[in-house]
N, C-alpha and C positions, 0 to 999 in steps of 0.2 A: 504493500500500500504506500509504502513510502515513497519506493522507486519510481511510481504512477505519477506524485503528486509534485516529486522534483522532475518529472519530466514534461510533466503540463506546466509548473512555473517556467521550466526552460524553453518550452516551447511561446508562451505567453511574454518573456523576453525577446526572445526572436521579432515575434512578429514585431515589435516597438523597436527594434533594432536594425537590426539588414536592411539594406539596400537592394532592391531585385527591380529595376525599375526596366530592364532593355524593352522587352514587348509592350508597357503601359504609362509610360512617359510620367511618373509618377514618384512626386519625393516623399509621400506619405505614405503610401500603401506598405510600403517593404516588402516582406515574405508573402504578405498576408493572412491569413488564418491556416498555420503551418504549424504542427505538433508536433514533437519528433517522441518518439518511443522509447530511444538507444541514445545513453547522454552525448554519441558524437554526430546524433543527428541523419544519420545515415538509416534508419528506419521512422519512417513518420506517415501522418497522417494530415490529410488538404482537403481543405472544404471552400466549396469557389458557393456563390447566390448572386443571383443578377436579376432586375425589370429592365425590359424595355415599354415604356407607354407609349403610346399616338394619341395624338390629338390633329384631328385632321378636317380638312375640307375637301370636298370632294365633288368635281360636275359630273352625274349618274352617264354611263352608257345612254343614248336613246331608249325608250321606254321600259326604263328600270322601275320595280317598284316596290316599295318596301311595305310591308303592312297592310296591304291590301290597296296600298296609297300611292299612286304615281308622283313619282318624287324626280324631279328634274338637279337638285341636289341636295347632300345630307353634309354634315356636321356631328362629328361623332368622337368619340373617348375609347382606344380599346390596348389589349395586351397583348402587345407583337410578340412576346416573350417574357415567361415570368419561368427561372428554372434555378436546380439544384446541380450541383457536382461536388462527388467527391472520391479520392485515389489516396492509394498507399499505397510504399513499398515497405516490406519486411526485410529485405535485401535488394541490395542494387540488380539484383539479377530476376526480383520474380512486384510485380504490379498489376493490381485489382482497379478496376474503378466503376463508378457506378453513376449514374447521372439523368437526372428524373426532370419534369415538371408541364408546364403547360404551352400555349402557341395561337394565338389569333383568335383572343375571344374579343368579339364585340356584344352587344346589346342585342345583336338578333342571329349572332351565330358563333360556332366554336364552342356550344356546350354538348352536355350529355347527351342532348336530342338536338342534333345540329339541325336537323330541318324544321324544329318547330321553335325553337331557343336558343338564346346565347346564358342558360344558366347552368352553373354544376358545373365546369369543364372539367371531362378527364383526365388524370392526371395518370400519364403513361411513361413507360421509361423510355429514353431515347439511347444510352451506351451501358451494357453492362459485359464488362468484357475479363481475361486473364490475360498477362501475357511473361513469357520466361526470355529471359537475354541468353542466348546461346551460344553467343561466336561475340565476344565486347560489341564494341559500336556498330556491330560487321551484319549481326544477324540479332533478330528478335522474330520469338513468333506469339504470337497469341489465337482468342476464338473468344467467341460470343457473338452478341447484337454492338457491332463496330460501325464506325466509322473510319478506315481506314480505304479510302475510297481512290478511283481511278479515274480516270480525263485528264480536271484539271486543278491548279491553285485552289480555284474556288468552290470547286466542287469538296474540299476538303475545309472550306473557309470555318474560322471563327468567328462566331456569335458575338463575341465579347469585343472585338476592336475593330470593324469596319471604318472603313473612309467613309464612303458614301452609307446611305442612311441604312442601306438592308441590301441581299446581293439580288442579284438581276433574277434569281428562281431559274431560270434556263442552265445554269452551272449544273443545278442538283436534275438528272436529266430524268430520272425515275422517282420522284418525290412523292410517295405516298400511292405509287401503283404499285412496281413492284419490290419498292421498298417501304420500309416505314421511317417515313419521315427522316429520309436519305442515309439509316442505316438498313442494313439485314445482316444475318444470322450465319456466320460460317466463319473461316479460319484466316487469317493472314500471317506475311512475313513483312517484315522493315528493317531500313540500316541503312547503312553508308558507307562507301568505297570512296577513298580519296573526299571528292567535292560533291560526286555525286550520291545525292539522297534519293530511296526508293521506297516503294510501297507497294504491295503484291497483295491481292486477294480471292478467294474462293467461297461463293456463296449461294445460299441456296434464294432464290426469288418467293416473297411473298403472294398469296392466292390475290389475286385481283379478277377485276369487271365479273363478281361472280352473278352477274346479270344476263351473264354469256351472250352479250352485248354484239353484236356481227356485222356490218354493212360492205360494201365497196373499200370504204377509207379505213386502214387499217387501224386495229385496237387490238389492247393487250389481250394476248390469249390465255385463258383461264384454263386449260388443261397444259399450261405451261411444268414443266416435273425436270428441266434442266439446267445446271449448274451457271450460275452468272461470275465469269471472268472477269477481272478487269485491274489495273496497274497505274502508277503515274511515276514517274522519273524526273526528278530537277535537278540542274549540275548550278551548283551555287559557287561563284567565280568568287565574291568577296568576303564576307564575313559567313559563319556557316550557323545554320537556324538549327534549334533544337525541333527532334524528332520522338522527344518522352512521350508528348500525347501527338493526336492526329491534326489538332486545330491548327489551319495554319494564320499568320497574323496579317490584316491588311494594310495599318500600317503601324511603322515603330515610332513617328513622330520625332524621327532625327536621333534616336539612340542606339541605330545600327547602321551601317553600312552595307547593304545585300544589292546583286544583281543575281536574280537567277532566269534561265530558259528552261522550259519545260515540254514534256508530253504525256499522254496516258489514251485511257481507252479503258471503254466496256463492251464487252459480249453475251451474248446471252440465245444460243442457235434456240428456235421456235418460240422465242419468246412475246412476236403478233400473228396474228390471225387479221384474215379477211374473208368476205363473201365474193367468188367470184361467177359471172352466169356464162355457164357453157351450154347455148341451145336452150335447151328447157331444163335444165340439170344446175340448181346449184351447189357448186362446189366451197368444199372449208380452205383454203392456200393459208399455210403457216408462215413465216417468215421470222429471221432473223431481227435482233436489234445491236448495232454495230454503229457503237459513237467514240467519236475520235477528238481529242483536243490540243492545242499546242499553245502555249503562254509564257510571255514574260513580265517580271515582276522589277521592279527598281525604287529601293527606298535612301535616297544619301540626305545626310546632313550638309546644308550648304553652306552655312555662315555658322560657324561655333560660336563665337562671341555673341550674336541675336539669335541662333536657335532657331533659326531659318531651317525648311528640309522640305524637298519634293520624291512623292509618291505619285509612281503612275505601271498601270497594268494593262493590259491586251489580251484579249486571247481569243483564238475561232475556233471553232465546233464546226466538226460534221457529224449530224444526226442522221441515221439511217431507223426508221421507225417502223420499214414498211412504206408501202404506197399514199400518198397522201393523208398519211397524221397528221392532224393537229389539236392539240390539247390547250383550252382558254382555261386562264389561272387570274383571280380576283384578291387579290392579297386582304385578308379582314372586312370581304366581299361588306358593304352598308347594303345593298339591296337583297329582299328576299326574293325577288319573282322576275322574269321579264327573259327569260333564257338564259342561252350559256353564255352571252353578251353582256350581261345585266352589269349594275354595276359598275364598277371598276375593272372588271375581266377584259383580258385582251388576249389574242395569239399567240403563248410564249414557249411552247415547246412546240418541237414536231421534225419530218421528216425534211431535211435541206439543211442550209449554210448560218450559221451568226457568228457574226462579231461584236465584241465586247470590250471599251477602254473604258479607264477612267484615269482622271490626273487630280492631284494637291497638293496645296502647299501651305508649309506650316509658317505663318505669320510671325516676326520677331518679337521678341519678349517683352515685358512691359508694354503693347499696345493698346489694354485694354485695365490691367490690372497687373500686380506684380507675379501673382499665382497665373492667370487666364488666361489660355492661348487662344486663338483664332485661327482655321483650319479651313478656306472655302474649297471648293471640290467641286466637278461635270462629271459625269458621268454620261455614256451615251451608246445603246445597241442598235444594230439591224439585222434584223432576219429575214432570210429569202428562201421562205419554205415553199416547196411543192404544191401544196394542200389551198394556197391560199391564190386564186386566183378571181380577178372580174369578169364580167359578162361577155367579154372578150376571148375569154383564158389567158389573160396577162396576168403573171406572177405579181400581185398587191407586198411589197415590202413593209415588215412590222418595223416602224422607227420609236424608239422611244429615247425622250432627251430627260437629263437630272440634274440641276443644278440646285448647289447645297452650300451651306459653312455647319462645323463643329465649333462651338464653344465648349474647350476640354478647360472646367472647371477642378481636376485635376485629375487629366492626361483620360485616358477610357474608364477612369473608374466612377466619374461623376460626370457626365457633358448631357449639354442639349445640340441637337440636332436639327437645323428647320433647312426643307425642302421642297423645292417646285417641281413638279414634274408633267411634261408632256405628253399623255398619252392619248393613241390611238384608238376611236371608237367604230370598231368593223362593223357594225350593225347592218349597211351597207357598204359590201367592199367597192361598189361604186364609185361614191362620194366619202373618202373615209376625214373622218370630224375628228379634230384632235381635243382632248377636254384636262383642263387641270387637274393636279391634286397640289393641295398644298398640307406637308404634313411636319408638326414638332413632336419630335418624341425627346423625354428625357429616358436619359438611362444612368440606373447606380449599379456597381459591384463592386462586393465584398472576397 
């Protein structure tokens, strides 16, 4: 009992002492809520808790309607993210982690009964994993419900420090069909040779559209029973990023040095289906899902004495989905009714090509306050999917514009976020109507 209780004071020193700031730009945090078990620290216990809120505005899709109430636009309060995490290692060679909580509830969606309420949300895990070091830096493998994910950057992205206000969703390429909630259930290997860092995985795909949902335009296929491949590789030329957990960072706000170039990829042989008409005969065609991505990432500090630093990312996707996929995605959807358009929804995944940048720069010190940095940020896609064409058959390209500033009230652990954003309303791929959003979300972690 004793040994417990000098190891919680030691560890409750820590936290008020160390310095840990590279990923979080931050002179307060330190360790943060870090406990070590073994007086040299080398066994311990980390508990991470974060909110992200919105408060937002928003001009509806054409005839959205919420409530039974056509609503041309709403005004609303919701939780882009409220979650838990926590990990330990017992030795440097073997690490648990486990990481739980919620994701996009508003006032009329995101609870227990998503289709009739936004109350009650479930509270599901999102990583519960093992993993043993087997070879030093060289080799690690684990298994569970991971995120040790393949494509790109950002398909691996973390939660906790984005530039821009939220990632584009087209990163996570299978989000909540046939994964959950852009992990699943199966084994991986990670490490590092020289510069380059890797990440390998084997997994099995969660059941989806079991509505056994069929048309022309390809959708997931629900007798799907094949293993989902998939890998990402980055050769990190300047300073070399920690690979202990999966999250990668967006950005470090000037307290690293990184260039890296990247690629990955997922497979997944028979993982859509479609209906195709042969004569009077139709037939089920399975098909493949085969997504490829390639990125690079650049965070330098530019000015040390002001604490100046630009961050900027890129990266293209090819999605192979099948024949004419496309899947509309409403982020904290305000409307209940009005189709798959409704809302805020727009074309963001599917079969064809996107590109994805974004740029920032971290503002000098003292511009606002002694603590308070200033972060503006663009952010900007296009997608030129198959699936989406006019009355023409002309390929309609999805553009979506973001521009933003972070005020890091200290560094990711405390900041508001306000952003404008340009999106696309296909309701008519004809005439396509671009409608705002404008959203602040504050965000704390512990």
């Amino acid at each position: 009992m004793k040994k417990l209780l000098l190891y919680l004071a030691a560890g409750l020193m820590l936290c008020c002492t160390v310095r840990d700031v590279a990923a979080q730009g931050s002179t307060e945090y330190s360790s943060g809520i870090k406990i070590p078990v073994s007086p040299d620290g080398t066994k311990y216990i980390r508990f991470i808790t974060w909110h992200q809120v919105w408060v937002r505005y928003n001009e509806n899709n054409s005839g959205s309607i919420r409530n039974n109430e056509l609503q041309n636009n709403t005004f609303d309060v919701g939780l882009r993210r409220s979650r838990f995490l926590t990990y330990s290692q017992i030795s440097p060679r073997f690490l648990i982690l486990l990481h739980f909580g919620i994701n996009n509830q508003n006032a009329v969606s995101g609870g227990l009964n998503p289709a009739l309420d936004g109350k009650k949300p479930q509270l599901f895990i999102h990583d519960a994993w093992t993993e043993y070091k087997l070879f030093d830096n060289y080799l690690s493998v684990g298994a569970g419900l991971h995120y040790w994910n393949g494509i790109s950057r950002s398909t691996n992205a973390s939660t906790l420090n984005f530039m821009a206000i939220d990632a584009p969703i087209f990163n996570w390429a299978t989000i909540d069909a046939a994964d959950q909630f852009a992990r699943m259930l199966g084994v991986y290997a990670k490490g590092k040779i020289g510069k380059l860092d890797y990440r390998m995985a084997v997994n099995d795909p969660f059941v989806t559209n079991t509505a056994q949902a069929i048309a022309p335009a390809t959708n997931y296929n629900p007798r799907n029973n094949k293993k989902v491949f998939q890998g990402y590789y980055n050769y990190q030329f300047l300073e070399q990023e920690s690979n202990l957990l999966p999250f990668m960072v967006g950005t470090y706000l000037g307290t690293k040095r990184v260039f890296n170039i990247g690629a990955g990829f997922l497979h997944n042989q028979d993982g859509m289906w479609r209906a195709e008409q042969r004569g009077l005969v139709q037939d089920t065609v399975q098909s493949n899902i085969s997504l490829f991505g390639v990125d690079a990432f650049l965070d330098l500090p530019m000015n040390q004495e002001a604490g100046t630093a630009l961050t900027a990312y890129a990266v293209y996707y090819n999605y192979d989905f099948g024949r004419n996929n496309v899947r509309n995605i409403g982020i904290m959807n305000p409307a209940t009714s009005g189709g798959a358009l409704r809302g805020n929804a727009f074309p963001t995944i599917g079969t064809g090509d996107i590109l994805y940048g974004q740029a920032g720069y971290l503002l000098p010190k003292n511009l606002i306050s002694e603590k308070a940095r200033l972060q503006p940020y663009t952010a900007f896609s296009y997608g030129n999917l198959d699936g989406l064409r006019d009355s023409s058959g002309d390929k309609v390209p999805v553009k979506v514009l973001d521009i933003g500033a972070n005020l890091l009230l200290e560094g990711h652990h405390s900041k508001l976020t306000l952003n404008w954003r340009n999106r696309p309303d296909f309701t008519n791929p004809n005439d396509i109507k671009y409608r705002p959003e404008i959203t602040l979300q504050a965000m704390i972690y512990l």
